[in-house]
C-alpha positions as CSV (number, residue, x, y, z in Angstrom):
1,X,12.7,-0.6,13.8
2,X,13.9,-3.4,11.7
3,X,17.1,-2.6,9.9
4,X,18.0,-6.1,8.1
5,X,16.1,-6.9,5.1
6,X,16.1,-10.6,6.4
7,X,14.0,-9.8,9.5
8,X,11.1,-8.4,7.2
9,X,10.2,-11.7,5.4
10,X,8.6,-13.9,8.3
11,X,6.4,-11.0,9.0
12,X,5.6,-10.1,5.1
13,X,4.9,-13.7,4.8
14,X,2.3,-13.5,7.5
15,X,0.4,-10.5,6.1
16,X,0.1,-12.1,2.8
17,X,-1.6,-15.0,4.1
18,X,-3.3,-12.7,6.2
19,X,-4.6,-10.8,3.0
20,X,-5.1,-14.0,0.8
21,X,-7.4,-15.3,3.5
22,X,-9.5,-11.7,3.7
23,X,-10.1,-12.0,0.1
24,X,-10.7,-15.2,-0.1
25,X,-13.1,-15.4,2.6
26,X,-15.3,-12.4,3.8
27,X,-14.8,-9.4,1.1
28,X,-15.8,-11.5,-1.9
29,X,-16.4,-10.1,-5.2
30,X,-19.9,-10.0,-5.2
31,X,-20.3,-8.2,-2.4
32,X,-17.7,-5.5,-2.2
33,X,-15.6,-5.2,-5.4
34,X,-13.8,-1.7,-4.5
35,X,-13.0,-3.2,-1.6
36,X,-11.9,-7.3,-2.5
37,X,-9.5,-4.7,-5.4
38,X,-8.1,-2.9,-2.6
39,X,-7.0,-5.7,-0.4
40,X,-6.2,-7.6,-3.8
41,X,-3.6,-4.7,-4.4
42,X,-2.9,-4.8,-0.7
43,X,-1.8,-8.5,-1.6
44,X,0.4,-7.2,-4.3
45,X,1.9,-4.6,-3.2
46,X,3.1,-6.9,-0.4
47,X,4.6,-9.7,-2.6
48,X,6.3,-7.1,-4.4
49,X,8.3,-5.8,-0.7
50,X,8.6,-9.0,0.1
51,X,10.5,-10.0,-3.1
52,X,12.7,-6.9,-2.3
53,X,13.5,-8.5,0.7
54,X,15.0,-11.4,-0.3
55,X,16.9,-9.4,-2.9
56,X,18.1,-7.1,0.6
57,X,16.4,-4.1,-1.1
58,X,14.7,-2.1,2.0
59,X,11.2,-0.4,0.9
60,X,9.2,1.9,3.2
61,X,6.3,-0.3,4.1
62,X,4.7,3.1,6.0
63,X,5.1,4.7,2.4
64,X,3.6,1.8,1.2
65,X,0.7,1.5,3.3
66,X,-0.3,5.4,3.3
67,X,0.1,6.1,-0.8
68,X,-2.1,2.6,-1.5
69,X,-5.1,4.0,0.4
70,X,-4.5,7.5,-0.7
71,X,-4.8,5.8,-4.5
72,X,-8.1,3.8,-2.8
73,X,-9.6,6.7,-1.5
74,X,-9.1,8.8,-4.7
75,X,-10.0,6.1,-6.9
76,X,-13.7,6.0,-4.3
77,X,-13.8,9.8,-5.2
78,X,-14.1,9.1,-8.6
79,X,-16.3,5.9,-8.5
80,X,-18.9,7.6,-6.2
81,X,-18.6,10.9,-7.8
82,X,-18.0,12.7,-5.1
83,X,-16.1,15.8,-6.1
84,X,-14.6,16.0,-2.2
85,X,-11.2,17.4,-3.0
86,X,-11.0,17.1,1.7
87,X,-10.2,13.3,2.2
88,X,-7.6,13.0,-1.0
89,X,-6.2,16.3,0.0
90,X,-5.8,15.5,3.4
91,X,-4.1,11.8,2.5
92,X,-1.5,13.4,0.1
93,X,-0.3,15.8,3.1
94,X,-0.2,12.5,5.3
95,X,1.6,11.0,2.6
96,X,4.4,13.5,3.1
97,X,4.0,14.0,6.8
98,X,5.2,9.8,7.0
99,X,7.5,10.6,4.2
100,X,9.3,12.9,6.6
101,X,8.9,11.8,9.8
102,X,10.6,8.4,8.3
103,X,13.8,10.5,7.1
104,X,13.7,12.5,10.4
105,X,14.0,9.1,12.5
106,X,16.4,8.0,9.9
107,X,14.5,5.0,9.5
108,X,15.0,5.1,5.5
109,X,16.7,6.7,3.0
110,X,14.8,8.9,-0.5
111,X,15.7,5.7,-2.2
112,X,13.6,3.3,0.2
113,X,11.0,5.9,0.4
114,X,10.2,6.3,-3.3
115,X,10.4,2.7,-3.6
116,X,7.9,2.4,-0.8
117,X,5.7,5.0,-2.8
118,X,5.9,3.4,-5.8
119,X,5.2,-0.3,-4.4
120,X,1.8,1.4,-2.9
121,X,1.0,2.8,-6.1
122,X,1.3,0.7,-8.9
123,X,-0.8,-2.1,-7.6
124,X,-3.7,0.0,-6.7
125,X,-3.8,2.0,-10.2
126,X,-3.7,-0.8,-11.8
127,X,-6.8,-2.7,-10.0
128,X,-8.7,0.4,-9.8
129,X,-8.8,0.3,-13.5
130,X,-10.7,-3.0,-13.2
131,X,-13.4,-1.8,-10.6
132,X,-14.1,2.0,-11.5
């Protein structure tokens, strides 16, 4: 586990070139729009940890990661009009299962943890509005 909030910027600077070049190069636009908005959000979401970083604010990247794609994967639901309540339902309790396996290691705190959430979340309601 990393426990400074200086030892999370080399690798959040890594994954955002990492997702600038994904978009940028093979999921284009034309080709798979719910997809180039979910690794646009991706890309986001992790500008927005990373700037947390450098003001030593720690957010749960595991919080962030799980709620974004539970958002995706809703967001798909509704796109596709699926009406399968299984796959959301079944993210949401994953959601919380990393929510408390991450206070049971004492990896994080609530604070982190909501921040985490809320870094996941944001990004990806706001792009979904522009694909769905």
């Amino acid at each position: 586990m990393i426990h400074e909030t200086s030892q999370r910027i080399i690798p959040l600077i890594l994954q955002c070139f990492l997702f600038i070049l994904l978009v940028k190069r093979s999921i284009l636009i034309d080709r798979y729009p719910e997809l180039h908005f979910f690794f646009l959000a991706g890309l986001f979401s992790t500008i927005i940890a990373l700037i947390y970083s450098l003001f030593k604010i720690k957010a749960s990247l595991h919080m962030m990661a799980i709620s974004g794609f539970t958002v995706f994967v809703i967001g798909m639901n509704m796109h596709l009009q699926m009406h399968n309540p299984y796959w959301p339902a079944l993210l949401i309790l994953l959601t919380g299962i990393t929510a408390s396996s991450r206070l049971e290691m004492n990896a994080h705190t609530y604070k982190e943890l909501f921040i985490g959430f809320i870094i996941g979340i944001l990004p990806q309601v706001l792009f979904l509005y522009l694909w769905l």
